[in-house]
N, C-alpha and C positions, 0 to 999 in steps of 0.2 A: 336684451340687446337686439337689435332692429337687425333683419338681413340685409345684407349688402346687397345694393343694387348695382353693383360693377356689374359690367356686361364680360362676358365670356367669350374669348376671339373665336373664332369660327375659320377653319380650313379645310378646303375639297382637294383632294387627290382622287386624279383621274388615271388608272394604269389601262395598261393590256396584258400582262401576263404576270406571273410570279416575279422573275429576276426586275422588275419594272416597277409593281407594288414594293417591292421592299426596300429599292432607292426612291419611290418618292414621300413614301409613307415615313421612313428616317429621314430626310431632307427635311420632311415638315417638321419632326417632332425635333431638329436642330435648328431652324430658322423661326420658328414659330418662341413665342413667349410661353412663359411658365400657364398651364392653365388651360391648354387652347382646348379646340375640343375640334375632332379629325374624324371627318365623312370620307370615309372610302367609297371612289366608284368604281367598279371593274370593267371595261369596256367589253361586250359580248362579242366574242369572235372567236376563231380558231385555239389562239394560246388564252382562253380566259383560266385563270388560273381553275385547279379543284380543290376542293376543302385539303384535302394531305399535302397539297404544297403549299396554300397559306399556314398550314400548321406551321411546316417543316421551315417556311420563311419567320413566323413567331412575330409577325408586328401586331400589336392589337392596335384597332380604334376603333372610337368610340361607337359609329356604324358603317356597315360593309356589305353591301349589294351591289349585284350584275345590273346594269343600262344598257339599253343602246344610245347610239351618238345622240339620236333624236330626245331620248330621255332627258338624258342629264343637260342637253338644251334648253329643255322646258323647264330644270329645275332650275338651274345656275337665273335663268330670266326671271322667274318666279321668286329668288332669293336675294338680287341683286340690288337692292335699293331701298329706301326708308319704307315705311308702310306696308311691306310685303312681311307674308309669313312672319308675324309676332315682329316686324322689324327687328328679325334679327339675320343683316344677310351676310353671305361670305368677305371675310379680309381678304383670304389668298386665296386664288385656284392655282393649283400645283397639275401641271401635263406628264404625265412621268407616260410616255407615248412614243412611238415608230415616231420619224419624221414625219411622214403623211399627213398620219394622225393628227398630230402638234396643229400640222397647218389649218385643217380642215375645221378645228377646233378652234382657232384661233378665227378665222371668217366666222363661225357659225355666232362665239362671244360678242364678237363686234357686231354682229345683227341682231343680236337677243337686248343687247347692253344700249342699241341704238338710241339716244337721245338723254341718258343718263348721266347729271354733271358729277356721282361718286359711284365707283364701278369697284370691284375689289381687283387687286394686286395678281400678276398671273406670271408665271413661275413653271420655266423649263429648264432641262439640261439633258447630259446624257447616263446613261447608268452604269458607264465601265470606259475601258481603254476606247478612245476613237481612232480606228486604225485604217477606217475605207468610207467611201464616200462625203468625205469630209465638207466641202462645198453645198453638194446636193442636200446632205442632213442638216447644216446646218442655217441653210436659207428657209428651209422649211422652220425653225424653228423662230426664222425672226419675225417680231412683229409682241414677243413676250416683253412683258416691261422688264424680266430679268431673265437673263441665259446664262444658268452655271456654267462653270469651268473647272473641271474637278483637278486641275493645276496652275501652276505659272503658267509650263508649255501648253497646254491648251487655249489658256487664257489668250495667251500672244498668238496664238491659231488662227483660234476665232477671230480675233480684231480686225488681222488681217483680209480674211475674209471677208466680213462685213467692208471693211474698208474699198478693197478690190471692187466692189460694185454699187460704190457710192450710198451706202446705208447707216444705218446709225451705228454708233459702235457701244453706246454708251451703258447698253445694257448687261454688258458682259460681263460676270464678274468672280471673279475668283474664289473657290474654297475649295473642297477635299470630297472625297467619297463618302459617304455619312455612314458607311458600315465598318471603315477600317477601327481598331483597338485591339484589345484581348491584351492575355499577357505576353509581357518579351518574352522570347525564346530564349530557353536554356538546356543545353542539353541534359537530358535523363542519365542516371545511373545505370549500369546495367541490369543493378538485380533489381529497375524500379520497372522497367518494359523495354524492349527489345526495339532496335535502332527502326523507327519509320519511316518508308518513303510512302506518300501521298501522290496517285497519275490522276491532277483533275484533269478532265476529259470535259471536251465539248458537245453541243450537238451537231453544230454543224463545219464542224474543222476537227481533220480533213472532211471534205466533204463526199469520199470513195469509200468502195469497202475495202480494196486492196490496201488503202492509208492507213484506214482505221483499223483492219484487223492488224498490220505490221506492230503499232503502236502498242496493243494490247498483247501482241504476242513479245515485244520486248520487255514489257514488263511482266509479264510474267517469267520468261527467261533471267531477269534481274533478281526475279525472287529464289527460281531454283539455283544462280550461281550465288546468292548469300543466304544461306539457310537462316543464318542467326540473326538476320531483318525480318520487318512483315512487309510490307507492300499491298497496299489499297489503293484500290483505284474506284477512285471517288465519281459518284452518278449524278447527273442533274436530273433525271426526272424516270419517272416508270415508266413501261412500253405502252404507249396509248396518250401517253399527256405530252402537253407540248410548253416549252419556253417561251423564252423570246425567240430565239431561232428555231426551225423546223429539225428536226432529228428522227430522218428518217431511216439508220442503221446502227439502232442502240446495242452498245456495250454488253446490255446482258444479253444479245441476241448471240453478239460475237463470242462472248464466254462461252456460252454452252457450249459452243462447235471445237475449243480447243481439244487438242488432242492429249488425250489420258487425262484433260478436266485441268481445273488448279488446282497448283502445289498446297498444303497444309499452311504457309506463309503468305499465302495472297489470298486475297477475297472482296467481292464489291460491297461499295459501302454507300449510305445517303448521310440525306440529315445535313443540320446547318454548317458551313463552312468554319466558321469559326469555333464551330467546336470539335472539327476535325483538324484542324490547324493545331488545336491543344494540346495533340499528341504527335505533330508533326515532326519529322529532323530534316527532311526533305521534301521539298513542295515542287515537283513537275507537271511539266504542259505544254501545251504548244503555244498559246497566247490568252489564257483566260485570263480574267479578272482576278481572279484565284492567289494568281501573283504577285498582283500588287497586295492583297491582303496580307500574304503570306511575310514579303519583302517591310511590309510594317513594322511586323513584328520580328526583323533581324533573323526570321527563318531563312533557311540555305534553299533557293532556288533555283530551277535548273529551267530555261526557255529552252525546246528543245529545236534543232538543227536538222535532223534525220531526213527530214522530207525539203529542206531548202531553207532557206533565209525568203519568202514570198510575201508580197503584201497581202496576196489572197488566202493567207495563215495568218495574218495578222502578226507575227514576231519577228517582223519587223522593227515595230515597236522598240524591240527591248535593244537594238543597236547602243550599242556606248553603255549598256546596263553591267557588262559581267556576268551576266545570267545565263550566256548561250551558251549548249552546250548537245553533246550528243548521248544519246544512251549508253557506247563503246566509250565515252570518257565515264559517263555514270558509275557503268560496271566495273570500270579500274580502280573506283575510290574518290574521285572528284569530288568536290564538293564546292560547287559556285559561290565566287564571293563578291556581293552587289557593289556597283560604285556608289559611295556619297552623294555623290554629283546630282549623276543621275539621280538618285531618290527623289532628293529635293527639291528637282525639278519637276518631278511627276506627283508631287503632294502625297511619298508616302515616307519622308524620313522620321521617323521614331526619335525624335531628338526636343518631345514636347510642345513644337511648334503646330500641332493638330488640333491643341487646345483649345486654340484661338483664330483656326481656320475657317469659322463662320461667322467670327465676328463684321466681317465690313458686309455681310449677303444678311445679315439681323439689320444692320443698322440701316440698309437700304430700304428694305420690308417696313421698316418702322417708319421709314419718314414717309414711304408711297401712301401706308395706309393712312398717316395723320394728315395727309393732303388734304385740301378739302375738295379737291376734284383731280382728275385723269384725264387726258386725252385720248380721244378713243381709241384703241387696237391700231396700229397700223401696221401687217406684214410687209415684206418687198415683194413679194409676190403677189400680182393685183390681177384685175383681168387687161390690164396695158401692158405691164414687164413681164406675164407670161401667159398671153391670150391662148399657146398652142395644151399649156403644161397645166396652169388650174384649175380647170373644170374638171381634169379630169383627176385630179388628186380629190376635191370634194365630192366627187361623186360616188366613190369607190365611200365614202363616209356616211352617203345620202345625203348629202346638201345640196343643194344649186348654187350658180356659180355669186348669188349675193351672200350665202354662207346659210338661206333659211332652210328649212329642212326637207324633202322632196316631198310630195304626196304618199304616203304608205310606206314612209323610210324608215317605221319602229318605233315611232310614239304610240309606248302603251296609254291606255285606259284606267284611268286613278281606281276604279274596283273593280277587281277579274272575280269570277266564284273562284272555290276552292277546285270545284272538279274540270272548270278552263284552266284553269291554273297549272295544275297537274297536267295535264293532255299535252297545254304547249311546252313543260321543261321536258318531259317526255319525248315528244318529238323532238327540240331541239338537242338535247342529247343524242338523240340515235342519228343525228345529222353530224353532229358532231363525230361521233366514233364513226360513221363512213367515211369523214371528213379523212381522220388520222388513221384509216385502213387503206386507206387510198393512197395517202403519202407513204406509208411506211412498208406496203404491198402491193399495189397494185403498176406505181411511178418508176421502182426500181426493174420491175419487168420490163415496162414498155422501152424504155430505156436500153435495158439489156437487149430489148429486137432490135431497136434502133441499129446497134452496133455489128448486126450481124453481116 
């Protein structure tokens, strides 16, 4: 029997750090058709992920390397059109990206793609609750022929927004967070394990140490007034690696310094969310992502209140949820119960409807790609609508402000030897780690003079 000669879709994902690889890298493998085959690019910068958090995140595809902007420039243009590389070039490019980023990426496409009447399909959103900057992030992101919305309410957000300043709206379009699932919650027997609460923690909320340490010191007090729970307080990364957000006053820095240590029922823990969610009965925070996972799966969540109801906590957000709560109702026995409502507004009710929550963001991807052509990239952000504001968002990228790439902005050389090779990860590693010695030691000093 003769091999098929179907061709094999093809999709790029571009991230910048872990939490950002793992929604757009599930993004793809939910929008994408059976089959496809998934280039990861990592963008090289401060949060580039390291090998133990793409473990500990667990998406595979098919290949996965560091670029810089400039790189994956010359690759996306090199791949982009019939004739090139074995004609076989990208359907989708997926941005899983800062705002910035998005943008700077988005000029740089529309100059590589320059003149090109089939370009592939390109694909942004955001990868959790959007609680701040909402306008500024998501201007940046326009100009994608599709902008997730990982709700109704966001959906209606966004529109508005694009709307407010006369843009397209049409691109926006509705589905869900591509990592919620797992099993419903049910609570455990007693003699099966001992009643869990779960403090995911963030890196950078609160963003003090006096916040941070209260937080950990309540929950470890929650643990010594119920001996008969455990209490994890769940980590997002090790001291030295960094997220999406910077987290310059880690968790385990604060553990150590308790006083008499922790109780025999509490202890930090890593590793993927969802399979810490598996032993969950109690899921608190102050506004992570963490929550809506959690609240998927009809676990008992707690947003907590202790430091304010702030935008700049972001749990705001969870207004009209049922979730808010304090650690002194915690300690009494509380146990928060989510509105419906709300759920279902935020695209996380457990009621089967997530099934088919990428359905209409498939059928878009299908018809962009069977188009026989694309109009080219257009952002709102041009050098007319924001002569003082774009150059200098691509530059911070290496582009120039037509989106081509500066001179020396990190376009490697298609063969390094082995022993340049080695020199330069070498160096940039050690750049790296003074990078995050600096944020996590040297920032919180200068600061602390400041105040003096």
């Amino acid at each position: 029997m003769p091999a098929s000669t179907e061709r094999r879709p093809r999709i790029a994902v571009l991230a910048d750090s872990d939490t950002r690889w793992k929604w757009g890298a599930l993004t793809a493998r939910r929008i994408a058709p059976d089959g496809v085959r998934l280039d990861g690019f990592l963008l090289r910068g401060r949060a580039t992920p390291t090998p133990r958090q793409l473990a500990e995140v667990g998406v595979r595809a098919d290949t996965l390397r560091e670029v810089t902007a400039a790189a994956f420039l010359h690759e996306m243009g090199e791949c982009a059109g019939p004739g090139r590389i074995g004609d076989e070039p990208y359907d989708v490019v997926l941005l899983s990206l800062v705002g910035g980023g998005v943008q700077a990426m988005l000029h740089g496409l529309a100059h590589v793609w320059h003149g090109l009447a089939k370009r592939p399909v390109v694909v942004t959103g955001y990868v959790g609750v959007v609680y701040e900057k909402l306008a500024d992030g998501l201007l940046l992101r326009h100009g994608a022929d599709l902008v997730l919305a990982n709700s109704r309410h966001d959906a209606g957000r966004f529109r508005e927004v694009y709307a407010g300043v006369g843009a397209d709206t049409s691109g926006v379009v509705e589905c869900a967070l591509p990592f919620l699932g797992g099993t419903p919650y049910a609570p455990a027997a007693p003699d099966e394990r001992p009643f869990t609460v779960v403090f995911a923690v963030q890196p950078s909320v609160p963003d003090n140490r006096a916040d941070r340490a209260y937080l950990l010191r309540r929950a470890v007090e929650h643990a010594r007034l119920h001996p008969d729970r455990e209490v994890l307080v769940k980590l997002r990364s090790k001291p030295g690696e960094h997220t999406t957000h910077v987290e310059e006053l880690p968790y385990q820095k604060l553990a150590a310094r308790q006083p008499g240590g922790l109780p025999a029922n509490c202890r930090l823990v890593q590793g993927n969310m969802s399979d810490v969610l598996d032993r969950t009965d109690l899921l608190v925070t102050v506004s992570s992502t963490a929550a809506l996972e959690a609240l998927h799966r009809r676990v008992p969540t707690a947003v907590l209140t202790d430091l304010g109801i702030r935008e700049a906590l972001g749990n705001h957000h969870f207004l009209g949820s049922g979730c808010l709560a304090s650690w002194d109702e915690l300690d009494a026995g509380r146990l928060p119960s989510a509105d419906p409502e709300w759920c279902d507004r935020q695209g996380v009710a457990a009621d089967g409807a997530y099934e088919t929550a990428f359905d209409t963001v498939r059928e878009r991807v299908a018809a962009l790609t069977a188009a026989p052509g694309l109009p080219p990239l257009s952002p709102y952000y041009t050098p007319l609508t924001a002569p003082g504001y774009l150059p200098g968002v691509l530059a911070r990228h290496g582009l120039g402000p037509g989106g081509a790439p500066l001179p020396g902005a990190g376009e490697e050389p298609r063969e390094v030897g082995v022993l340049r090779r080695a020199a330069r990860e070498f160096a940039r590693n050690a750049a790296r780690t003074a990078y995050r010695q600096g944020v996590q030691r040297v920032a919180p000093v200068i600061r602390r003079w400041g105040h003096l």
